[in-house]
C-alpha positions as CSV (number, residue, x, y, z in Angstrom):
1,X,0.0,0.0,0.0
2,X,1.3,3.4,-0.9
3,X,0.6,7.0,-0.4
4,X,1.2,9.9,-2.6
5,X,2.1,13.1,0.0
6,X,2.1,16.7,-1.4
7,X,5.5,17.9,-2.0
8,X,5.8,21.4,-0.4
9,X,8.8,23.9,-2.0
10,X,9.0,27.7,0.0
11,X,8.5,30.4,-1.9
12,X,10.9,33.3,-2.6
13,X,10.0,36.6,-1.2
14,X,12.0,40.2,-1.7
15,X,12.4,43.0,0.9
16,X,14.1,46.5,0.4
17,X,16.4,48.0,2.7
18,X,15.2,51.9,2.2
19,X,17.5,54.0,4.1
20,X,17.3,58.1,4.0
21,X,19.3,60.0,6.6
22,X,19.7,57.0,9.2
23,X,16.0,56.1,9.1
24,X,14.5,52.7,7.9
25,X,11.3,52.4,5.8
26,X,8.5,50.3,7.8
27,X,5.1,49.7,8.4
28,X,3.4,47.3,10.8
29,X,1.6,44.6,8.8
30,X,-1.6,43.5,8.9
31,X,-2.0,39.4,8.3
32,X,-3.3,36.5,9.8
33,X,-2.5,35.1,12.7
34,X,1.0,33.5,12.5
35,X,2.3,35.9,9.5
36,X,3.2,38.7,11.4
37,X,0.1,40.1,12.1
38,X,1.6,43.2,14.1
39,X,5.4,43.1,13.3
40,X,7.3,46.0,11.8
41,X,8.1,44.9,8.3
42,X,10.0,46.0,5.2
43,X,8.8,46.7,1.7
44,X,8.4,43.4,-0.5
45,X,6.8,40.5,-1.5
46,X,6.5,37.5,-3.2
47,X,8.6,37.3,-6.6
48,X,6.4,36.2,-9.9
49,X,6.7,33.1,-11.8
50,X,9.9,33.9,-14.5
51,X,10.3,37.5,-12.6
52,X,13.9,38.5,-11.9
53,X,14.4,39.2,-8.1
54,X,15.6,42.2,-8.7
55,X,12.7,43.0,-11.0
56,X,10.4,41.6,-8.2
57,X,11.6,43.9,-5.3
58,X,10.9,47.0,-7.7
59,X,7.8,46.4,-8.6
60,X,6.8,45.2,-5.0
61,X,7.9,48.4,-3.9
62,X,6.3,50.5,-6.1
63,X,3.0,48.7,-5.2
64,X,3.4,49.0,-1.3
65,X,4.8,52.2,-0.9
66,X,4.6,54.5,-4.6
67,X,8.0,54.8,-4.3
68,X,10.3,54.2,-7.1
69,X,13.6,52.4,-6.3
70,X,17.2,52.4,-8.2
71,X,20.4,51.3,-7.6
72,X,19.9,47.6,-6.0
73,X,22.3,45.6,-3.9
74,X,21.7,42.6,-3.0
75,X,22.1,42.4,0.8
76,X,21.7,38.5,2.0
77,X,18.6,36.2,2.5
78,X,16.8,34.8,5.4
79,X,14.7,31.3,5.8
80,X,11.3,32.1,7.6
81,X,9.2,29.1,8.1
82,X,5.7,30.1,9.2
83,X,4.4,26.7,10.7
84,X,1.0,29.0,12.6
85,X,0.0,29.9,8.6
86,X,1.7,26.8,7.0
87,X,3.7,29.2,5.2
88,X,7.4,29.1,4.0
89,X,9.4,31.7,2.6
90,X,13.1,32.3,1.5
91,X,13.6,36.0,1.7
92,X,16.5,37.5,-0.6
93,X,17.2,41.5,0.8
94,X,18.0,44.4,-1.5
95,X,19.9,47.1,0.0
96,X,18.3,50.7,-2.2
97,X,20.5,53.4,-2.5
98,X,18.2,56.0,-4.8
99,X,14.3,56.5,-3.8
100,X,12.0,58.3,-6.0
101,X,9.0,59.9,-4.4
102,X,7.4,59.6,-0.8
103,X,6.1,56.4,0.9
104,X,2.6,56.6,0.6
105,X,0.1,53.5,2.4
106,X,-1.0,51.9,-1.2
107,X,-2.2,48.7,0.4
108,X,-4.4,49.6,2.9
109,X,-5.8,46.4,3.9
110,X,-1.8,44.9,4.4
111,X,-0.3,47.3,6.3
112,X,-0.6,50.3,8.2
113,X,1.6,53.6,7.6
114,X,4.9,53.7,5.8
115,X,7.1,55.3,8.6
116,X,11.0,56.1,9.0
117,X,12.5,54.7,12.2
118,X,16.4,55.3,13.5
119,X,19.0,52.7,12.2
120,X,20.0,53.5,16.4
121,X,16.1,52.2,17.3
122,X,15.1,49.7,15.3
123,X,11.4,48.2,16.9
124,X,12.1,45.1,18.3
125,X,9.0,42.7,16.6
126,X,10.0,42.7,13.0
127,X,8.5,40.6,10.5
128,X,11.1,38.0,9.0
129,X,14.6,37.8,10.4
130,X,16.8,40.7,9.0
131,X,18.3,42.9,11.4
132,X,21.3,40.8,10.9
133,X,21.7,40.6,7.4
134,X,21.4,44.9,7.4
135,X,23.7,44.7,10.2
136,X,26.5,43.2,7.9
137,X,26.4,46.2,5.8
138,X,25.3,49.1,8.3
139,X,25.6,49.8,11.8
140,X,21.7,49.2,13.3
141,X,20.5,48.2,16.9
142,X,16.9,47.4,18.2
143,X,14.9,49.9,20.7
């Protein structure tokens, strides 16, 4: 007797880094329960069937925030298993070093307002584990 089981694969999310005079770009997001419901999060999404990553974190930005984004580094990745929302993602991190435009809440029923917060006071419940990765590039520590 055998049985067939679903093969799960993660799926690839992007995030930007968007830094302007020592301040980081978030918004607290609102999700289910057990996909940050609550947690301060960056700028991104999921990336497209065929879409480039680095493709995938401009246009995700554009559609969170109105902002248009230039100059992309890629920063590091991050594994987030969700098990609460049977959710997995692998999370690749852009760092943005041009910004076009002012953050503006385009998804109203995702997040709440785009706000800057000191690289020196970083809220403690973020969404996905990153503060290290921007840590390797720039000096940041939590409130």
């Amino acid at each position: 007797m055998s049985t067939t089981q679903e093969v799960k694969y993660p799926n690839v999310g992007v995030c930007a880094f968007i830094i302007k005079d020592n301040k980081i770009l978030l918004a607290r997001r609102i999700q289910i329960e057990g996909f940050g419901n609550g947690d301060y999060a960056l700028p991104g999404g999921k990336v497209d069937w065929m879409e480039d990553p680095v493709q995938a974190v401009i246009r995700e930005t554009y559609e969170e925030t109105g902002l248009t984004i230039s100059d992309i580094t890629f920063a590091g990745y991050s594994n987030d298993p969700f098990e609460k929302a049977n959710k997995h993602f692998v999370t690749l991190y852009f760092i943005i070093k041009h910004i076009e435009g002012t953050p503006t809440r385009m998804e109203p029923l995702k997040a709440e307002e785009w706000e800057w917060h000191p690289l020196d006071a970083i809220p403690k419940n973020l969404f996905c584990n990153w503060l290290d990765i921007l840590g390797k590039h720039i000096p940041v520590k939590q409130a």
